[in-house]
VOGU-3710 file (C-alpha; in Angstrom, 3 decimals, decimal comma):
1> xxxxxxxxxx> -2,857/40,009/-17,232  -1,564/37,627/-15,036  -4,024/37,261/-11,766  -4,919/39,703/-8,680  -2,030/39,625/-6,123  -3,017/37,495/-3,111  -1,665/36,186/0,082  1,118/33,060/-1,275  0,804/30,152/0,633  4,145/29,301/-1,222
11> xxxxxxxxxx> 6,182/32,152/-1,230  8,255/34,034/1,373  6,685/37,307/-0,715  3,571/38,367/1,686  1,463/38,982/-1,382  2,219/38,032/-4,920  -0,129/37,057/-8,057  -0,173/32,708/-8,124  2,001/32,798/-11,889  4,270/35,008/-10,742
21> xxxxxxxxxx> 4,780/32,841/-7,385  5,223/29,537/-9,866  7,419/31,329/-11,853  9,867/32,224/-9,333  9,884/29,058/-7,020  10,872/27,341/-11,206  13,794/30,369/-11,718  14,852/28,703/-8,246  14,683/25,277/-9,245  16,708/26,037/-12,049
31> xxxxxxxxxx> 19,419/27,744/-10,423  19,648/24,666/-7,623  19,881/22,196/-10,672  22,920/24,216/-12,097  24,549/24,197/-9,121  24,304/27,911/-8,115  23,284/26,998/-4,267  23,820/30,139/-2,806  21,566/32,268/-5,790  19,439/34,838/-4,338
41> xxxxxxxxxx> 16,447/33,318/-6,175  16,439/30,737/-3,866  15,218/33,199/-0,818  11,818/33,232/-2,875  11,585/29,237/-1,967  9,517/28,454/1,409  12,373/26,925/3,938  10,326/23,408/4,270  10,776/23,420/0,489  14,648/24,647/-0,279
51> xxxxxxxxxx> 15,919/22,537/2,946  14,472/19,591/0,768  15,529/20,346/-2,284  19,263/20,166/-0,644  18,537/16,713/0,476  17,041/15,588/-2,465  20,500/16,910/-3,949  22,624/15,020/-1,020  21,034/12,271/-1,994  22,222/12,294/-5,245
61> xxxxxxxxxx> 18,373/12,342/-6,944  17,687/12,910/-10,512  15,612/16,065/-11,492  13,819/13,751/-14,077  14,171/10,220/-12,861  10,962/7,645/-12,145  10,613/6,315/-8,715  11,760/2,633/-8,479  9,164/-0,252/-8,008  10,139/-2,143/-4,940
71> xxxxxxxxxx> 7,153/-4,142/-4,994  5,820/-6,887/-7,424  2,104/-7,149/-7,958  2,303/-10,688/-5,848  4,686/-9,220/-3,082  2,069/-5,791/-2,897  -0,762/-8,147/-1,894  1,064/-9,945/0,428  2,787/-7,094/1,916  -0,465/-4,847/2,860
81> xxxxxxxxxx> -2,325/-7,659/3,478  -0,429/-7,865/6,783  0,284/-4,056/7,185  -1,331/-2,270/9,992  -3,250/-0,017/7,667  -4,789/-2,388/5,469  -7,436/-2,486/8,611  -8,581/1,081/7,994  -8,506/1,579/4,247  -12,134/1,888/4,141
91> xxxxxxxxxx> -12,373/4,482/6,624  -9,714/6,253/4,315  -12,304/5,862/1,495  -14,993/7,046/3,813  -13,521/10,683/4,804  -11,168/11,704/1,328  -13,025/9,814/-1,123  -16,565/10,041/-0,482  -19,537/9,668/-3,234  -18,056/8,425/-6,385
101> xxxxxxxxxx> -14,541/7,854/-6,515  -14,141/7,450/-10,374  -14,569/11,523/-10,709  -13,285/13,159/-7,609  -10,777/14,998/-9,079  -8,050/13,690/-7,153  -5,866/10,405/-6,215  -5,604/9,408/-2,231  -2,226/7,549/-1,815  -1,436/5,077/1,514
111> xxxxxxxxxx> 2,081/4,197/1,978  4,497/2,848/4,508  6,679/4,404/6,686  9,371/3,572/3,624  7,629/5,816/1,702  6,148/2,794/-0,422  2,581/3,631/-2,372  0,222/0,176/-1,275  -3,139/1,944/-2,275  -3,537/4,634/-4,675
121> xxxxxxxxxx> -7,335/5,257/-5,487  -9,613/7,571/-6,752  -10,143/9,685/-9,947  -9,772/7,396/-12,712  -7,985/10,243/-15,392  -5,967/11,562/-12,635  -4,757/8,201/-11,642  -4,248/7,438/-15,737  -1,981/11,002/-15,298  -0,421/10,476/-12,349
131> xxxxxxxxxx> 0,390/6,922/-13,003  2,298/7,602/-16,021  5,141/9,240/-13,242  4,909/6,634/-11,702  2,559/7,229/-8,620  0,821/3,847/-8,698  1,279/1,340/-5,950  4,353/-0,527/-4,952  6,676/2,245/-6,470  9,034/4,126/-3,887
141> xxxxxxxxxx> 7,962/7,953/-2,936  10,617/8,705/-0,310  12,445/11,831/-0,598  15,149/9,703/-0,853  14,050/8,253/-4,353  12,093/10,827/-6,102  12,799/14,318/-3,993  10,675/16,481/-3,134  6,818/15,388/-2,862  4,200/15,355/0,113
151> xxxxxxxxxx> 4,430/11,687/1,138  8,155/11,477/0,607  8,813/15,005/2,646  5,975/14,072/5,204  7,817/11,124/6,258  11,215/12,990/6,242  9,784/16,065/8,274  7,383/13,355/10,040  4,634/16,118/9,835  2,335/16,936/7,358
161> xxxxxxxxxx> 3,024/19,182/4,358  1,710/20,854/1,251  3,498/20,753/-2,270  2,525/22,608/-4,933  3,563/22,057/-8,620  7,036/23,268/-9,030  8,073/22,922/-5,633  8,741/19,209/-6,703  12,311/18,554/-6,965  10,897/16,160/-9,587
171> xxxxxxxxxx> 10,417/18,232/-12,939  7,415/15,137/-14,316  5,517/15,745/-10,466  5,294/19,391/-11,175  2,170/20,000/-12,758  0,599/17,947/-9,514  0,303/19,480/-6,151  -0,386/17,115/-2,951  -0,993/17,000/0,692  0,094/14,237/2,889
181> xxxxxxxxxx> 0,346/13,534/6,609  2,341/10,720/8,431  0,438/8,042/10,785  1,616/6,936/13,466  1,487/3,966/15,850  -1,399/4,764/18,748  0,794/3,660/21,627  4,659/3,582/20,631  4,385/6,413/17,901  6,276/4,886/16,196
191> xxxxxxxxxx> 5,692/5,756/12,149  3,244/3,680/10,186  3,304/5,338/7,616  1,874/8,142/5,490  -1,225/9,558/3,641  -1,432/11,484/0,640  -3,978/13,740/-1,502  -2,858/14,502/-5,145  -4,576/16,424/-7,750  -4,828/20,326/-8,281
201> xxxxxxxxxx> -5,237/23,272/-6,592  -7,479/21,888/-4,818  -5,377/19,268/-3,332  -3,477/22,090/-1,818  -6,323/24,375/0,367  -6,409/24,937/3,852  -9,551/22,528/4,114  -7,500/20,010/2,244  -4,591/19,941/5,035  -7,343/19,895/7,905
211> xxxxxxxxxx> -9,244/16,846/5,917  -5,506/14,799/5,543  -4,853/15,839/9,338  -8,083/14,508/10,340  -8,125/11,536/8,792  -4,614/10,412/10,078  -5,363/11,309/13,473  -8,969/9,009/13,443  -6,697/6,644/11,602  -4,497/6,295/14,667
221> xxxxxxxxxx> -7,645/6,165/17,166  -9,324/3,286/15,218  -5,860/1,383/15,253  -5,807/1,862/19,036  -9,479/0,676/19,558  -9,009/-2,012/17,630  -6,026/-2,734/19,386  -7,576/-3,025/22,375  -10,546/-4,758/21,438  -8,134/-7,636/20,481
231> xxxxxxxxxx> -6,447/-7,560/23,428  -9,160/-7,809/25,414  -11,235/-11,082/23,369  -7,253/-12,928/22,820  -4,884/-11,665/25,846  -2,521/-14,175/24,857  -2,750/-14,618/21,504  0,558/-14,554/19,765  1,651/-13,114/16,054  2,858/-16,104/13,970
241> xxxxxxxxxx> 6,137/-15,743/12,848  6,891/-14,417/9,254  8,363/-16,991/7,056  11,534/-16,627/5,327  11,100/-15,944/1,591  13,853/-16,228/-0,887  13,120/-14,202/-4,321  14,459/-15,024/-7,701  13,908/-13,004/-10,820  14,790/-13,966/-14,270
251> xxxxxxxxxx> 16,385/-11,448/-16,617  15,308/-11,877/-20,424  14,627/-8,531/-21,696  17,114/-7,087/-24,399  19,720/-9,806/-23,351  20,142/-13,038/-25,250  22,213/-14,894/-22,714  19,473/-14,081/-19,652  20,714/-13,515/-15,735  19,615/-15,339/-13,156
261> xxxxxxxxxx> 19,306/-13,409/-9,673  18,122/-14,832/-6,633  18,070/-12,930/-2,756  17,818/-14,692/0,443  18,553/-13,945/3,834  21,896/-14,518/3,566  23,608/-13,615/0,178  22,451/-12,504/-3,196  23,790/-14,120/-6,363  23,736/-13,828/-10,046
271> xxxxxxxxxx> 24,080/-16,272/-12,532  24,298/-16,119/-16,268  22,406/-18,848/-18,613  23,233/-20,572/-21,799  20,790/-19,567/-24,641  18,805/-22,573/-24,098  18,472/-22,339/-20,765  17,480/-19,754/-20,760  14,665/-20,548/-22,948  13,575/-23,697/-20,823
281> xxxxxxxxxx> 13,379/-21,140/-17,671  11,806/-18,378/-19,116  8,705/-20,962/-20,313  8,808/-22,837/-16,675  8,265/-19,473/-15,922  5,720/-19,053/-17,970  3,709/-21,834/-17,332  3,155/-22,132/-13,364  0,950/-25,034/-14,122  3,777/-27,258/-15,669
291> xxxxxxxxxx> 3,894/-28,532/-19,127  4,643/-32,192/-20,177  7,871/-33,038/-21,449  6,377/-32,835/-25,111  5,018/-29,929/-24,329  7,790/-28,111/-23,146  10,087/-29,840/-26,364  7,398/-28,055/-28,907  7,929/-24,725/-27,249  11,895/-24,520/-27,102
301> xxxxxxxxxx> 12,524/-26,258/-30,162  9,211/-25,793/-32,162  8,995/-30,356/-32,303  8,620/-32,842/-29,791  12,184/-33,838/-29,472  12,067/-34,939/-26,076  15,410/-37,080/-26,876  16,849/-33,880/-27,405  15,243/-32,624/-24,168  16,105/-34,487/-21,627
311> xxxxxxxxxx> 20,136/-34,379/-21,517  19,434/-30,648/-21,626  17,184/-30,627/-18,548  19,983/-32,285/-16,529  22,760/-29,763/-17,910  20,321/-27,367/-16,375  19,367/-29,204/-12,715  23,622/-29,061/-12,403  23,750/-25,759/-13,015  21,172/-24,801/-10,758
321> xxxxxxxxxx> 21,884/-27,092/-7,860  24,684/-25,132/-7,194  23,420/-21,993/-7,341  19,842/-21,961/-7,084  18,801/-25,382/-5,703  15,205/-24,037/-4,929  14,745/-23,271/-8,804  15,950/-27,014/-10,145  12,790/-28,241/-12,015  10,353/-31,317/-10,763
331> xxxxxxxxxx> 9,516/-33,595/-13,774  5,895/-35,182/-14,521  5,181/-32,394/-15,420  8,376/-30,001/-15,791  7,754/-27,509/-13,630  9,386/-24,766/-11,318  8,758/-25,788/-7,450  9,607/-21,940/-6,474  8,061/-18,822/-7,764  10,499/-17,423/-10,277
341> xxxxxxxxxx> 9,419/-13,689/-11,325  10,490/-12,103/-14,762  11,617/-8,847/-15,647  8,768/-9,573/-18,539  6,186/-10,100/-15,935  7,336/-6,761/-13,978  6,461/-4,884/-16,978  3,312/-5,981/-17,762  2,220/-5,517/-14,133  3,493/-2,027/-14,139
351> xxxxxxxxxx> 0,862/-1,560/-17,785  -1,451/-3,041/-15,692  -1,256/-0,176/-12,977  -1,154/2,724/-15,254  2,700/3,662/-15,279  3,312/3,627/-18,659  6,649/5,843/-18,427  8,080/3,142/-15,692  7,430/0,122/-17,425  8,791/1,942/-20,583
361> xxxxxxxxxx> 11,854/2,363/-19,453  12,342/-1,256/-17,866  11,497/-2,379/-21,122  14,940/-2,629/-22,161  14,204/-4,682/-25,515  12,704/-7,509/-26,854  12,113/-11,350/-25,458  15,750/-13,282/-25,624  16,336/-11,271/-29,269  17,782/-13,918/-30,983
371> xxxxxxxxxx> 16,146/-16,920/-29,842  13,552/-18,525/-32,032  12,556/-21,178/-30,047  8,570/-21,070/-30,732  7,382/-20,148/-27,195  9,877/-17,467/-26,978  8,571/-15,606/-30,453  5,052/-15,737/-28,976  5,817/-14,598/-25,539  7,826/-11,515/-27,398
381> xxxxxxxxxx> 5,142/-10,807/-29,827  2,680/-10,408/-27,176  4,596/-8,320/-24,474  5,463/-6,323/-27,863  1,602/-5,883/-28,573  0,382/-5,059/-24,920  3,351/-2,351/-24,718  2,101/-0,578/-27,709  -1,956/-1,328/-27,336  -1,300/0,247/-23,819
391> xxxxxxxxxx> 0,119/3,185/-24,602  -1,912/3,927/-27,312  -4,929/3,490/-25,315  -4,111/4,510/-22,050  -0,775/6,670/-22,032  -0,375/10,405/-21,541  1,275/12,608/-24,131  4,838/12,471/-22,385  4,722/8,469/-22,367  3,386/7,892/-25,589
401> xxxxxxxxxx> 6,306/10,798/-26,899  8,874/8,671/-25,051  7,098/5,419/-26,421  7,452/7,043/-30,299  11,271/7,428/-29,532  12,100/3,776/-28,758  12,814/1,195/-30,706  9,271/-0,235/-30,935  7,593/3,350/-31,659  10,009/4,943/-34,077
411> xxxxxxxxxx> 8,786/3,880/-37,032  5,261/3,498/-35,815  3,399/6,176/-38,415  -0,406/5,303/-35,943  1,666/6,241/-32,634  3,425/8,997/-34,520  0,414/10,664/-35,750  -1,920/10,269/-32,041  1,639/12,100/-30,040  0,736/14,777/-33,153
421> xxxxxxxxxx> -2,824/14,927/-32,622  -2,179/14,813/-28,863  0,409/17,833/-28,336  -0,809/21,300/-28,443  -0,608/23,495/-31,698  2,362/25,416/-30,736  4,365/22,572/-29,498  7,621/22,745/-30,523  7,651/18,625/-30,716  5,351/19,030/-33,744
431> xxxxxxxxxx> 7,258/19,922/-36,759  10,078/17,177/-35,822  6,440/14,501/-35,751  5,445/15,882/-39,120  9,045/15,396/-40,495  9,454/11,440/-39,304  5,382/11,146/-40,617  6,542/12,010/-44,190  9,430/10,464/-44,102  7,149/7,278/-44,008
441> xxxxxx> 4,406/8,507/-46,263  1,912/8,953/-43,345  -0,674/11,090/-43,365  0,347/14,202/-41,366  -3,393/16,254/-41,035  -4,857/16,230/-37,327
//
């Protein structure tokens, strides 16, 4: 018997049982996805909810695509550092994630008026969950990006919202629900940005909206009092002017001739690398601290044939002094005078925050393939092992399912047989598991 009809908070039915409300609001979802805009079924939809599932469409969003990182872990920490909320992230703490954190049953989520996450805290297995969608920090949330959600609709609507489960546009952010509220600037109101609650049902109740509210109104008072109080003790104290930063990032993943992309103020630029220099890049890159010419020999050509070395280190200073001069390597020791970021670093850093279906798919293959300069098989072997130890200690089903279809996973009878003992008995993904488990003489009982 599906439950007691009750007033829907998420229907435009007056009273209808909570399945039967899910159900519909999905029958809706379905018919927006194939295109069947003006389908009845999509009267059962609140207005707040349909009008932003038509954006989400106008903006040409996927149904099950995984918000974008537009953060690195170095330019997170620099980046809320200076934000104008960093200041009051422990009141945030304080008033939605009193007592202990680690088992509150929900995640609280600060992001920028963007719809950047820059904090996401709070219940360790819901964060684990939630992470593997993405929803960790420096990942994008605007309706824009990933549809329909609380933050990303919040900041749209610039008022604060409820979304439950499949009121997502986003078919992986429907089994969450979330409440969220924008923040704005004391005196200009100008928008700051946005806070979010995500978890269950009980991310969704009346008390949770008045909580959010609450919060993002002291928020705004605390940022004014503080404002104040600085005016008063430094009247004429000026903000030092940010610095211009030029970003490069070094494509190695899947690709044996690796790209080269560097952003500045100006113009962007890509540039495409031998093999070997690739190689001698990648382990610059590696090594921040600088390695010695002998060093550096060992690792791209497994001796020390610094003879050999050394012509090939100029090839490389004249190919980027005329495209990335900021990149050309100092010598004693060889090292990079810029930060240079990796596409290997970026997905090890998303691991590191929990989204495990993210950094799967910007895994697009192994370490320079066919290189086997020594440093190079090392640094693949390793991103290789922390891929797989992570998702096999840390993942959700839906990652870890995703993980067993890749290259990496297919043949992997130990990941194979933990999606089996992970899915549900009725699963229709079981039988196809069993099949690929015999095929490699595994051992199919759970």
């Amino acid at each position: 018997m599906i439950g007691a009809a009750v007033p829907s908070p998420w229907s435009t039915y007056t009273e209808v049982a909570p399945d039967t409300s899910r159900l519909l609001v999905e029958r809706a979802h379905d018919e927006l996805l194939a295109g069947n805009l003006g389908d009845r079924r999509l009267g059962d939809v609140r207005a707040l909810v349909r009008d932003s599932w038509r954006r989400s469409l106008a903006s040409s969003v996927g149904a099950e695509s995984l918000p974008r990182l537009d953060l690195t872990a170095d330019e997170l920490e620099d980046y809320r550092r200076a934000h104008p909320l960093a200041g009051v992230m422990q009141m945030v703490r304080s008033l939605l994630l009193p007592g202990s954190a680690e088992d509150s049953g929900v995640v609280v989520a600060v992001g920028d008026a963007s719809g950047r996450l820059l904090w996401v805290e709070g219940d360790r297995g819901v964060r684990s969950l939630t992470g593997d969608m993405g929803f960790v920090a420096g990942s994008n949330w605007s309706e824009a990006e990933v549809g329909t959600s609380a933050p990303g609709t919040a900041l749209a609507l610039d008022r604060a919202v409820q979304i439950r489960q499949a009121e997502h546009f986003n078919r992986y952010v429907q089994p969450w629900s979330c409440t969220a509220a924008p923040v704005h600037d004391p005196e200009t109101r100008r928008l700051l940005g946005v806070i979010d609650v995500t978890g269950g049902p009980e991310a969704v109740t009346p008390q949770a909206q008045l909580l959010v509210d609450a919060t993002a109104r002291a928020i705004e008072s605390e940022l004014l009092v503080g404002r104040l109080r600085s005016r008063a003790e430094a009247p004429r104290r000026r903000a030092p002017r940010a610095a211009t930063v030029r970003h490069a990032t070094l494509r190695v993943l899947g690709r044996d001739r690796a790209l080269l992309e560097t952003e500045g103020d100006a113009a962007a630029s890509v540039l495409e690398l031998s093999a070997r220099h690739a190689e001698i890049l990648l382990m610059l890159a590696s090594h921040r601290e600088g390695l010695s010419a002998e060093a550096l020999a060992d690792l791209v050509y497994g001796e020390p044939a610094v003879e050999t070395l050394r012509p090939e280190m100029v090839r490389l200073r004249r190919v980027l002094e005329k495209q990335a001069p900021q990149l050309v390597p100092l010598s004693r020791p060889y090292r990079l005078p810029a930060e240079l970021e990796t596409d290997v670093q970026h997905v090890v850093s998303l691991l590191d925050r929990g989204a495990h279906r993210v950094a799967l798919a910007a895994y697009t293959g192994p370490v320079l393939p066919d290189s086997v300069a020594p440093g190079v098989e090392e640094l693949r072997a390793s991103v290789r092992a922390t891929l797989r130890e992570s998702m096999i200690g840390e993942a959700g089903v839906e990652a870890l399912l995703a993980y067993a279809d890749s290259a990496d996973g297919r043949e992997d009878a130990e990941v194979l047989g933990l999606c089996l003992r992970m899915l549900p008995p009725r699963s229709p993904r079981r039988p196809g598991l069993v099949a690929r488990l015999e095929a490699l003489g595994a051992e199919t009982t759970t």
